[in-house]
PAZAPA-4460 file (N, C-alpha, C; in steps of 0.05 Angstrom, whole numbers, plus 32768, in hexadecimal, padded with zeros to 4 digits):
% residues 259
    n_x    n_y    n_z   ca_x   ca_y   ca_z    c_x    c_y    c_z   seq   type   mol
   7708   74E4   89F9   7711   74DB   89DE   7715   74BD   89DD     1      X     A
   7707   74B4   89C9   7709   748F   89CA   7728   748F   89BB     2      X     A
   772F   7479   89CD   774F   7471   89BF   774A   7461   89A6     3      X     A
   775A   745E   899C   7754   744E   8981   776A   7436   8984     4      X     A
   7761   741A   8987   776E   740B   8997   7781   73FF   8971     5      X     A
   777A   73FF   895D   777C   73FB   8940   779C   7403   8946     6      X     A
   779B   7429   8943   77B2   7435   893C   77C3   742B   8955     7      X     A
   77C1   7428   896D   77D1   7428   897C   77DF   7409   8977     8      X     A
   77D0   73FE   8979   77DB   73E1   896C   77EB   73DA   8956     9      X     A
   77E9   73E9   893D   77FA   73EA   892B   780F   73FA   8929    10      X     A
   7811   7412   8935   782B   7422   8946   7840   7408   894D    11      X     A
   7833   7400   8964   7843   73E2   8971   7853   73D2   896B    12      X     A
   7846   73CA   8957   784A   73B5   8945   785B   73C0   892C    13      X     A
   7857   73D4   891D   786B   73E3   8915   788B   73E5   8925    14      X     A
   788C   73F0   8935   7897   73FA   894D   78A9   73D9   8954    15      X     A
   78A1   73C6   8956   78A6   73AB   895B   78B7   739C   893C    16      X     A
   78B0   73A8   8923   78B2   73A3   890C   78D3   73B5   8908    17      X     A
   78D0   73D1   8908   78EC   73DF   8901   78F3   73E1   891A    18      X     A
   78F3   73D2   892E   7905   73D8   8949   7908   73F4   8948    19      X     A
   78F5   7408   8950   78F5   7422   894F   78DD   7428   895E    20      X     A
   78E6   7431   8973   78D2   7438   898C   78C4   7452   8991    21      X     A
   78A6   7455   898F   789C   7463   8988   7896   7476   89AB    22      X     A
   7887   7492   899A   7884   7494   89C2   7871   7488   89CE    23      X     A
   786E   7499   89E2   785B   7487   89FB   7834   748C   89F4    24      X     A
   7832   746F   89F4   7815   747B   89E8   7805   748D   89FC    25      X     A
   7809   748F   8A1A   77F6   7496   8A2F   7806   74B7   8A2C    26      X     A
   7812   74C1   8A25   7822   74D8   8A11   7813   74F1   8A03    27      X     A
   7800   74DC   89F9   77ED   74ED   89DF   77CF   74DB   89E7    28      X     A
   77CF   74C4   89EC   77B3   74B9   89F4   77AE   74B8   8A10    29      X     A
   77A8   74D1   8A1B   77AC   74E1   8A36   7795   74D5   8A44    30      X     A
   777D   74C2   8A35   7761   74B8   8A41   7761   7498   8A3C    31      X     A
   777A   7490   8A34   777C   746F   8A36   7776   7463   8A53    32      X     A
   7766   744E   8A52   776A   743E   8A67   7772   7422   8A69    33      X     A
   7771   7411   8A87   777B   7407   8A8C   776C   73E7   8A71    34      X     A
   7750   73F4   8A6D   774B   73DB   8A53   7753   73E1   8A34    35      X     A
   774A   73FB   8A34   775A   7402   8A19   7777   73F5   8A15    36      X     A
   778D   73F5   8A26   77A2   73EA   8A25   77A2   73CE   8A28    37      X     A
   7797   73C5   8A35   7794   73AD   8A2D   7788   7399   8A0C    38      X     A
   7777   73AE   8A07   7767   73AD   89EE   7782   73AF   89D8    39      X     A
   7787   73BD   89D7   77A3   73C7   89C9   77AF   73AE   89C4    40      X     A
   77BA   73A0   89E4   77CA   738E   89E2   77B7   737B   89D7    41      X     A
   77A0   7376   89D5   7793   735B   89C1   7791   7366   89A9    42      X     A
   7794   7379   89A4   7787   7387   8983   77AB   7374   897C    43      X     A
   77BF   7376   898C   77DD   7378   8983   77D4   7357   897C    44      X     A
   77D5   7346   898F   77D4   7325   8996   77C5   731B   897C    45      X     A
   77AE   7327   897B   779B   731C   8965   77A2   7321   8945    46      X     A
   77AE   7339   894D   77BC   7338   892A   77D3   7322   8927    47      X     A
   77ED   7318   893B   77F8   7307   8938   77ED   72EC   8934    48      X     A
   77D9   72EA   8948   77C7   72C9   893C   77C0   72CF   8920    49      X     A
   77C0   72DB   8915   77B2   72E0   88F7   77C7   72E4   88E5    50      X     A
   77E6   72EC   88EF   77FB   72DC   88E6   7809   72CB   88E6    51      X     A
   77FA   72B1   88F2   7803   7299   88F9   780E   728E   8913    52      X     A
   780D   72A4   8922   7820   72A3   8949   7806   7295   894F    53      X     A
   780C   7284   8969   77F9   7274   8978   7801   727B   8997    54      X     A
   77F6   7282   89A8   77EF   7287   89C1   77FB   7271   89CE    55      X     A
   780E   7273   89D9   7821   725F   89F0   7822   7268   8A17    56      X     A
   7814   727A   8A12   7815   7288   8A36   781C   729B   8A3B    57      X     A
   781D   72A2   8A4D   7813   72C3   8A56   7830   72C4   8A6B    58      X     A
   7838   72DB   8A67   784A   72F1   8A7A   7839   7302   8A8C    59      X     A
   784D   7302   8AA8   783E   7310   8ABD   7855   7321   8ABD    60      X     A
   784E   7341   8AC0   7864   7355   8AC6   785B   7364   8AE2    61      X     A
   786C   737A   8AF0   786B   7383   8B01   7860   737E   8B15    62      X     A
   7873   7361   8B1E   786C   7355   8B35   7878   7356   8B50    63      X     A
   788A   736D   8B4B   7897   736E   8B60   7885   738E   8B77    64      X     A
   7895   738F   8B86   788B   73AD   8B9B   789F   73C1   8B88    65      X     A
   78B5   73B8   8B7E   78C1   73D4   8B74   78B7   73DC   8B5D    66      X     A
   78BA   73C6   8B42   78A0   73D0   8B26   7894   73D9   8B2C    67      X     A
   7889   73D4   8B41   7865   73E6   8B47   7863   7404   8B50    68      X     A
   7878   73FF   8B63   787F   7421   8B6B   788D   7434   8B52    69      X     A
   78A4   7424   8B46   78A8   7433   8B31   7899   743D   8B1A    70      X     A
   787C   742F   8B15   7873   7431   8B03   784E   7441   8B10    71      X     A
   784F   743D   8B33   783C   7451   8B3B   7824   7442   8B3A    72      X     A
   7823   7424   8B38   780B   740C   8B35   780E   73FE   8B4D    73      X     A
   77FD   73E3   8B55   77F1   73E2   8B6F   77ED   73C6   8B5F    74      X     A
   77EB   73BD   8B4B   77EA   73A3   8B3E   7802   7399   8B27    75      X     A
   7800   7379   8B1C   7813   7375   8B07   7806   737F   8AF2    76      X     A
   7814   7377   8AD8   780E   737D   8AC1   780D   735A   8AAD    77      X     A
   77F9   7353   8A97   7801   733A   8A86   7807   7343   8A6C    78      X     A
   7814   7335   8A60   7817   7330   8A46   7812   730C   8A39    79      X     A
   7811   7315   8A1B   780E   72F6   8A11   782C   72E9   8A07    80      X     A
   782E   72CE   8A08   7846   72C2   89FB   7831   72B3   89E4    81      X     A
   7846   72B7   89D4   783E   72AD   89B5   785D   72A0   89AB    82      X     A
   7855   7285   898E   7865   7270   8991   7879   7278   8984    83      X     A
   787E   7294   897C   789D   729C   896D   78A6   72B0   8986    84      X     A
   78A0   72A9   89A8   78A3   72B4   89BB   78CD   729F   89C5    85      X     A
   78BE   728D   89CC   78D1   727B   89DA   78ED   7272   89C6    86      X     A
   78FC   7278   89D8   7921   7273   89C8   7927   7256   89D0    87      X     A
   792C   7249   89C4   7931   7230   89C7   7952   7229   89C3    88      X     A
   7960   7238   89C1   7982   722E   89BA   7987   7243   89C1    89      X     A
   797F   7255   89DC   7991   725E   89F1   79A3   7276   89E3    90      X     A
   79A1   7281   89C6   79A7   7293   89BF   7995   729B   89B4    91      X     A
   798F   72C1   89AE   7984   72D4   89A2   7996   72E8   8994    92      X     A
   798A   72F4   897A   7998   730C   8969   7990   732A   897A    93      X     A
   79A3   7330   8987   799E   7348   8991   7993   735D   8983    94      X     A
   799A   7359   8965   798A   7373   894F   7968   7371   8951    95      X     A
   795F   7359   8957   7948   7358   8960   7933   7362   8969    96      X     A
   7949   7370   8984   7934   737F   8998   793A   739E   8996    97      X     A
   7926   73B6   899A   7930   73CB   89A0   7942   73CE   89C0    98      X     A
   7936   73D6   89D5   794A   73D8   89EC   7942   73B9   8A05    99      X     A
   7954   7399   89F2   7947   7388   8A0E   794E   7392   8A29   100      X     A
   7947   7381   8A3D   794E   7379   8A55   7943   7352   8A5A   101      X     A
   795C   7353   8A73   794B   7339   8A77   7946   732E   8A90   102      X     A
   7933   7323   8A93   792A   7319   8AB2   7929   72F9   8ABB   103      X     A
   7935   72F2   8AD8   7926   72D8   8AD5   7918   72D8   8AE3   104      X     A
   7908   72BA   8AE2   78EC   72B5   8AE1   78EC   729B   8AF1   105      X     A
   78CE   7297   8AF6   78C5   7277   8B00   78B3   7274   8AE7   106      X     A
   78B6   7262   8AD8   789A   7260   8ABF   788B   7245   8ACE   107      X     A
   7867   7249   8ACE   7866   723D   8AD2   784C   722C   8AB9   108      X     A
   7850   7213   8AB6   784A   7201   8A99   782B   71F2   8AA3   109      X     A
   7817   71F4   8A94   7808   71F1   8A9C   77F5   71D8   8A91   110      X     A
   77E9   71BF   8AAA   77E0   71A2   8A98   77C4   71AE   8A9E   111      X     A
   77B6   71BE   8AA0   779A   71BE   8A98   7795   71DC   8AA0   112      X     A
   7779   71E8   8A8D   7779   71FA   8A88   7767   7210   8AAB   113      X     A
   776D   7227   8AAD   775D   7236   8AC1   7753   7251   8AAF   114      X     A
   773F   7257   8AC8   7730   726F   8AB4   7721   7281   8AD6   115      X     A
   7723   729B   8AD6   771B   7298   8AED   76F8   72AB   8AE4   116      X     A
   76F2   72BA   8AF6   7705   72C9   8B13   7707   72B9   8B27   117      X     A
   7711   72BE   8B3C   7712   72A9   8B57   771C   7299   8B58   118      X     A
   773F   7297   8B47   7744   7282   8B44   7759   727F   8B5D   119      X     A
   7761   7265   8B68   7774   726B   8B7E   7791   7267   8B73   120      X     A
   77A5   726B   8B8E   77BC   725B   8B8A   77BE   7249   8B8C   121      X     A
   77AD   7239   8BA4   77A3   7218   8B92   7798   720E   8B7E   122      X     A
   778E   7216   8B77   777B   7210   8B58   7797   721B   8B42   123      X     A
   77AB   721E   8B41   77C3   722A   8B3B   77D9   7211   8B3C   124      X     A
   77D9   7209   8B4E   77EE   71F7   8B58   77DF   71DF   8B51   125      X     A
   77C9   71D9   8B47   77B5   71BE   8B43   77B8   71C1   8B24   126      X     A
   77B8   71D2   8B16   77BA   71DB   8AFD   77D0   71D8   8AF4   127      X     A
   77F3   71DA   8AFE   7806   71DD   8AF9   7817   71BF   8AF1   128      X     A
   7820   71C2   8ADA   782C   71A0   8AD2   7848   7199   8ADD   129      X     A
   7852   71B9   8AD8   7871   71B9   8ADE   787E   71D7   8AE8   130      X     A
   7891   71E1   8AEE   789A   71F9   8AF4   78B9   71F6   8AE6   131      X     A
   78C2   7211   8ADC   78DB   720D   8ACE   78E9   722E   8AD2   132      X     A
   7902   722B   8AD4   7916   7243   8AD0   7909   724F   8AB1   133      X     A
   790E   726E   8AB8   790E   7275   8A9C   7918   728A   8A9B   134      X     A
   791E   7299   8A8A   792F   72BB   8A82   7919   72BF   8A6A   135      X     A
   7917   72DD   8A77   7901   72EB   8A65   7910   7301   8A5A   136      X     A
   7909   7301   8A3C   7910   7321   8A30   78FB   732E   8A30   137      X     A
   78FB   7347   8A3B   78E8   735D   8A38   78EF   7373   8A29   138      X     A
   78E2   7380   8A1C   78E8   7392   8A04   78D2   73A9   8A02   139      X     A
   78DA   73BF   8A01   78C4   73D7   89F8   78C8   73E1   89DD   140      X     A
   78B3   73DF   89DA   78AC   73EF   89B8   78A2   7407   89C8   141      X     A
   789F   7416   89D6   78A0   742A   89DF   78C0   7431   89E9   142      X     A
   78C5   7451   89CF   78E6   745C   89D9   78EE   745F   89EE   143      X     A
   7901   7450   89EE   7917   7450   8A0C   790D   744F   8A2A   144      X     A
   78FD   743B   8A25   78EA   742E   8A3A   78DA   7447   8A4B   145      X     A
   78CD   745E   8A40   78BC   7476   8A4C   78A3   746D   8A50   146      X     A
   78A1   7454   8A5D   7888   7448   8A62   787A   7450   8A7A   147      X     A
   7861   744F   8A7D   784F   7456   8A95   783D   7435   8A8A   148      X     A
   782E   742E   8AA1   781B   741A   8AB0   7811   740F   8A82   149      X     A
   7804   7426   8A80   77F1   741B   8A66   7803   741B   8A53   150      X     A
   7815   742A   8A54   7821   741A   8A3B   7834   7409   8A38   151      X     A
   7842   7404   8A52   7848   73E4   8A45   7830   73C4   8A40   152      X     A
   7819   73D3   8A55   7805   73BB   8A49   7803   73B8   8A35   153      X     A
   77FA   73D1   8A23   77F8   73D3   8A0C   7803   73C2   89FD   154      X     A
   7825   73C3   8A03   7833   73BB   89F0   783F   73A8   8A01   155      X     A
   7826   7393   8A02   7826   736D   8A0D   783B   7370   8A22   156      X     A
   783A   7382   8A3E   784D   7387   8A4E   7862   7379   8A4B   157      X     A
   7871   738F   8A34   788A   7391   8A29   7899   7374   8A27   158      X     A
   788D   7360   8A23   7892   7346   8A1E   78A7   7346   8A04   159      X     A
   78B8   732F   89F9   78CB   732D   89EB   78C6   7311   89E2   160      X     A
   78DB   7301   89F1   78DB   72E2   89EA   78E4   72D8   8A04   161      X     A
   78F0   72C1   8A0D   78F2   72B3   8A29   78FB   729C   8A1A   162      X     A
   790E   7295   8A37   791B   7274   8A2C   7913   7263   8A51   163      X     A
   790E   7249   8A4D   7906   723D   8A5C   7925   7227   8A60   164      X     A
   7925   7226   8A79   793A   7211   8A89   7927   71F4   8A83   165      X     A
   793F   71E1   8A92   793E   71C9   8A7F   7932   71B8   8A9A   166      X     A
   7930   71C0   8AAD   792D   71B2   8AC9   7910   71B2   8ACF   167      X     A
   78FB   71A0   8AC5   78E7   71A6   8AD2   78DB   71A0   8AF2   168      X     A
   78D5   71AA   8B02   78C6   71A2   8B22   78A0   719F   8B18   169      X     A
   789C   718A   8B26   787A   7188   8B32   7883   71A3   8B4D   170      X     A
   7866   71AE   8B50   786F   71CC   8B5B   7864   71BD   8B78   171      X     A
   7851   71A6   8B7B   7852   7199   8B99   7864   7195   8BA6   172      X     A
   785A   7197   8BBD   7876   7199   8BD2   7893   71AE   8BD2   173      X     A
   7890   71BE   8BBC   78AC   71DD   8BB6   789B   71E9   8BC8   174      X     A
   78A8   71FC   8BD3   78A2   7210   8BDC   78AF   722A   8BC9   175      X     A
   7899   7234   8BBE   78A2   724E   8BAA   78A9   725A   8BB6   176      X     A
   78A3   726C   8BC6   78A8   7287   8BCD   78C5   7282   8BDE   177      X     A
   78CC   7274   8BE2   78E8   726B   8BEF   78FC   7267   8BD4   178      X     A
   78F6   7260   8BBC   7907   7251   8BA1   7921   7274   8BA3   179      X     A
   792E   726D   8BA1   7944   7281   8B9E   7956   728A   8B81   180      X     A
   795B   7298   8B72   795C   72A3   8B53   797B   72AB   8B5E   181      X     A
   798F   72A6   8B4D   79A8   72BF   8B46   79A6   72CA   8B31   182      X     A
   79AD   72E0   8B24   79B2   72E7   8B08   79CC   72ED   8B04   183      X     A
   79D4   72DF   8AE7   79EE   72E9   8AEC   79F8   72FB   8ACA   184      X     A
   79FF   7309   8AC3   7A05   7316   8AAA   7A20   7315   8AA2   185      X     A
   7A2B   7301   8A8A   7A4A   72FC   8A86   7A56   72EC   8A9E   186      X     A
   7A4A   72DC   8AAE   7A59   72D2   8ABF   7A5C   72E9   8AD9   187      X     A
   7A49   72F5   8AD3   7A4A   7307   8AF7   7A36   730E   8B07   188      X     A
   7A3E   7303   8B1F   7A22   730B   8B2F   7A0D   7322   8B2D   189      X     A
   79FB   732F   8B28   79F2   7347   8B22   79D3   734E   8B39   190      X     A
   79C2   7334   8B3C   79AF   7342   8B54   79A4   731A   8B52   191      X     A
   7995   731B   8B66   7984   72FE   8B72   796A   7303   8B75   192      X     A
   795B   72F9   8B77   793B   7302   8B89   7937   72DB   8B8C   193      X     A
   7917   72DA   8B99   790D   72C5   8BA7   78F0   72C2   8B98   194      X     A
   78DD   72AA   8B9E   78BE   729F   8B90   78B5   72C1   8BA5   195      X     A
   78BB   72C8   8BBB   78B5   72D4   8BD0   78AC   72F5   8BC3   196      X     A
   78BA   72FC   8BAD   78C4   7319   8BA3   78AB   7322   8B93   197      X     A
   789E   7302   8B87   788A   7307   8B6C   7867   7302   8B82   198      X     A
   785D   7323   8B8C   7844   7316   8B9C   784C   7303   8BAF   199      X     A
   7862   72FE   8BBF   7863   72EC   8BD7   7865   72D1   8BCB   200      X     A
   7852   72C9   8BAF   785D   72A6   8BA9   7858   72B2   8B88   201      X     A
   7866   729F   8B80   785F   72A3   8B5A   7849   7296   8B58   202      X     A
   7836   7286   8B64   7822   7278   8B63   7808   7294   8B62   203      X     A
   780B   72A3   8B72   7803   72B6   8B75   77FD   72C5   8B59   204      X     A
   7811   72CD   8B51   7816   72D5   8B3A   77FC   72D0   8B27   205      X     A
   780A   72AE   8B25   77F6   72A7   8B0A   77D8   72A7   8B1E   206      X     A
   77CE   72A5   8B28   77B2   72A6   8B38   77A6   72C7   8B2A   207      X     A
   77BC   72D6   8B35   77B3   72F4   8B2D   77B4   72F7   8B0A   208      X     A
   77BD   72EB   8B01   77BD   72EB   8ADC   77A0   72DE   8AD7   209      X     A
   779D   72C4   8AE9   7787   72BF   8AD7   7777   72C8   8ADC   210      X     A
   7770   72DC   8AF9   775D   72E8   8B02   774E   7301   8AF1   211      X     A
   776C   730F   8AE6   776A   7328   8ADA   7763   731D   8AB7   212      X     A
   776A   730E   8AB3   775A   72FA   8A8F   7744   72F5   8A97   213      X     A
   7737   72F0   8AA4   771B   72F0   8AA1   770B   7305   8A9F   214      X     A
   7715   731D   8AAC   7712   7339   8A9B   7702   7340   8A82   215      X     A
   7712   732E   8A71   7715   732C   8A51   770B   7312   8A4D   216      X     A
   76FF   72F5   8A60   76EF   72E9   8A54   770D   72D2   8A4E   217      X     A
   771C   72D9   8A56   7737   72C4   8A4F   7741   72B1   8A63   218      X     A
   774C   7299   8A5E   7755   7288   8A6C   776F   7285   8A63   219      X     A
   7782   7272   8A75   7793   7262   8A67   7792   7247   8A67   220      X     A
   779F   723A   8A54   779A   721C   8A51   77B0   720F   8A58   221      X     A
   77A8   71F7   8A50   77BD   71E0   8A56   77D1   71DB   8A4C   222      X     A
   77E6   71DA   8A4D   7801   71DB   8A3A   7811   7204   8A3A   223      X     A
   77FF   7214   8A40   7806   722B   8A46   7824   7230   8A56   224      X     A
   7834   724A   8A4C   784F   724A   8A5F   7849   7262   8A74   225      X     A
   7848   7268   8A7C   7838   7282   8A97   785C   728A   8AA8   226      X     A
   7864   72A4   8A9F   787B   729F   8AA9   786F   72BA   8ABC   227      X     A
   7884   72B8   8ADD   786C   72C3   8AEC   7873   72DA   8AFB   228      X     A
   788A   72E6   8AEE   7891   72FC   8AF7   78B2   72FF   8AFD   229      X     A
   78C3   730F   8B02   78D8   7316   8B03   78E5   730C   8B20   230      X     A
   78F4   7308   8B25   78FF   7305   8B41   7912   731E   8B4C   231      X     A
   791E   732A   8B37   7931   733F   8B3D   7934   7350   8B24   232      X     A
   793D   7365   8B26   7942   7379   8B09   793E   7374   8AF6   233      X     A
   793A   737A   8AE5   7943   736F   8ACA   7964   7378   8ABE   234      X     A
   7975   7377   8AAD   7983   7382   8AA6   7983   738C   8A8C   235      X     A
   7993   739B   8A7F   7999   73A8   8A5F   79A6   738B   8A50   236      X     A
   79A2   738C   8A44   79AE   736C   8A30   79B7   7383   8A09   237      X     A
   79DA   737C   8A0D   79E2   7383   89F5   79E8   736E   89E0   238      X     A
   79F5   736E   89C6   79FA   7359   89C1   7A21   734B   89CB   239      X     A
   7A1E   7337   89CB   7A2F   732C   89DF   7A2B   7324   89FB   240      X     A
   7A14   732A   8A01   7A0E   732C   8A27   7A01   730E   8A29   241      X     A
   7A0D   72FF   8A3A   7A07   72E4   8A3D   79F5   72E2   8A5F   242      X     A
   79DC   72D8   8A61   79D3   72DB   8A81   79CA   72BB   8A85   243      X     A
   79CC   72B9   8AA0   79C9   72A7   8AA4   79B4   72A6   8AC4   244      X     A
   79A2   7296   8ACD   798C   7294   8AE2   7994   727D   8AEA   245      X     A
   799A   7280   8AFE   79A5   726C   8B14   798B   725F   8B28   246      X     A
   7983   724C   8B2B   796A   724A   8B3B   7975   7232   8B4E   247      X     A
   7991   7224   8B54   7999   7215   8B5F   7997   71F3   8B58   248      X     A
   7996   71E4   8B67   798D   71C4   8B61   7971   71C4   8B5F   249      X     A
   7963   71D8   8B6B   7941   71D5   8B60   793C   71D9   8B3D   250      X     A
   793F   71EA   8B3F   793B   71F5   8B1B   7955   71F2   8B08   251      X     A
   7967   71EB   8B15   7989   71F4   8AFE   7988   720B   8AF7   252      X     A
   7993   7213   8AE5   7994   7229   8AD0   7990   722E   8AB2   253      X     A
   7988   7244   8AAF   7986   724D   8A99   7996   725D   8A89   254      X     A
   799C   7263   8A72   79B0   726C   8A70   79A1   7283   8A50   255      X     A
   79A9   7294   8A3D   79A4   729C   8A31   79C3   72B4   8A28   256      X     A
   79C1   72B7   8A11   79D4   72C5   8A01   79C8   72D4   89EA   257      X     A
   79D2   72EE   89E7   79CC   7302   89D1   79E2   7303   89C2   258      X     A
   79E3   72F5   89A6   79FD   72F7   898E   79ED   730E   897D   259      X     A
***
């Protein structure tokens, strides 16, 4: 049975519209695959360019060994950032989202464009302008997060909005996979991870994003934000819940709030 990448896309987007989470598409579209879902997620992207959003960079998800086992995959997952993506004054309306969470991140900002396949982690680190703290909201328009592998692609792996720290590094001479994360929720310790957690380096990361966009004939460019995966859990975010990503004297912190 051919999926119909149209309806599933407008479900979504619906679904994203009344904050009302629909079920699982892989549920009832029992012969989706791994491009159909992806397709989905451009049928989603391309209707927002056509309501005025502009393409700012790409999210990498399930980058860790535990996403992957929990979700029964062997690779990450991307999504797109678009320019009504990024919070800029460190607060968000919690009515916003159906069920957030939030993660931090290494984002990394990009002064010229790559396209692969074959692209390296050098060709990555040659490409890279700056590296920055960031906290990501992730969100399912799929009910009460009953997601499997395709359908959060689908639905731009469950991407939200993201706020970026104020500290930028040249990523020469860091050593990523050593950069160290706290998270903290209301002022309390809650879990840490390392560059080490996302693929061994976050450089990694973005290498494997742009590997898997060329798939689809896609690159990213210059000025792009590539945030590159999770370091530790995500958490539930209500309204009132204030978090904050600790990345030390390398990165500072980031901070974000749900009123």
């Amino acid at each position: 049975m051919v999926v119909n990448l149209i309806e599933w896309s407008s479900k979504l987007l619906e679904a994203e519209r009344t904050r009302i989470g629909i079920a699982p598409i892989t549920q009832s579209a029992k012969d989706i695959s791994l491009k159909d879902a992806y397709s989905i997620q451009l049928e989603i992207i391309n209707e927002k360019l056509l309501n005025g959003h502009k393409i700012t960079g790409k999210k990498i998800g399930l980058t860790s060994s535990a996403m992957q086992n929990l979700l029964n995959v062997d690779e990450p997952d991307y999504g797109h950032l678009l320019s009504n993506m990024e919070i800029t004054e460190g607060k968000t309306e919690r009515t916003s989202y159906l069920k957030p969470k939030v993660e931090g991140e290494i984002a990394f900002v990009l002064k010229s464009p790559l396209k692969g396949p074959n692209v390296t982690v050098e060709e990555v680190l040659g490409a890279t302008d700056y590296i920055v703290a960031s906290l990501e909201i992730v969100d399912s328009r799929i009910a009460n997060w009953q997601i499997k592998l395709l359908d959060t692609i689908a639905d731009n792996a469950s991407s939200a909005k993201y706020v970026l720290g104020q500290v930028k590094r040249e990523v020469f001479n860091i050593d990523l996979p050593a950069i160290e994360m706290q998270l903290y929720k209301n002022g309390e310790f809650v879990n840490e991870g390392k560059g080490e957690d996302v693929l061994g380096n976050p450089a990694s990361c973005v290498a494997w994003l742009v590997n898997r966009l060329a798939d689809f004939n896609i690159g990213v460019e210059a000025g792009e934000v590539i945030l590159s995966g999770a370091l530790s859990a995500a958490l539930e975010a209500e309204q009132g819940d204030k978090f904050t990503a600790d990345f030390g004297e390398l990165l500072g912190t980031v901070e974000l709030e749900f009123v």
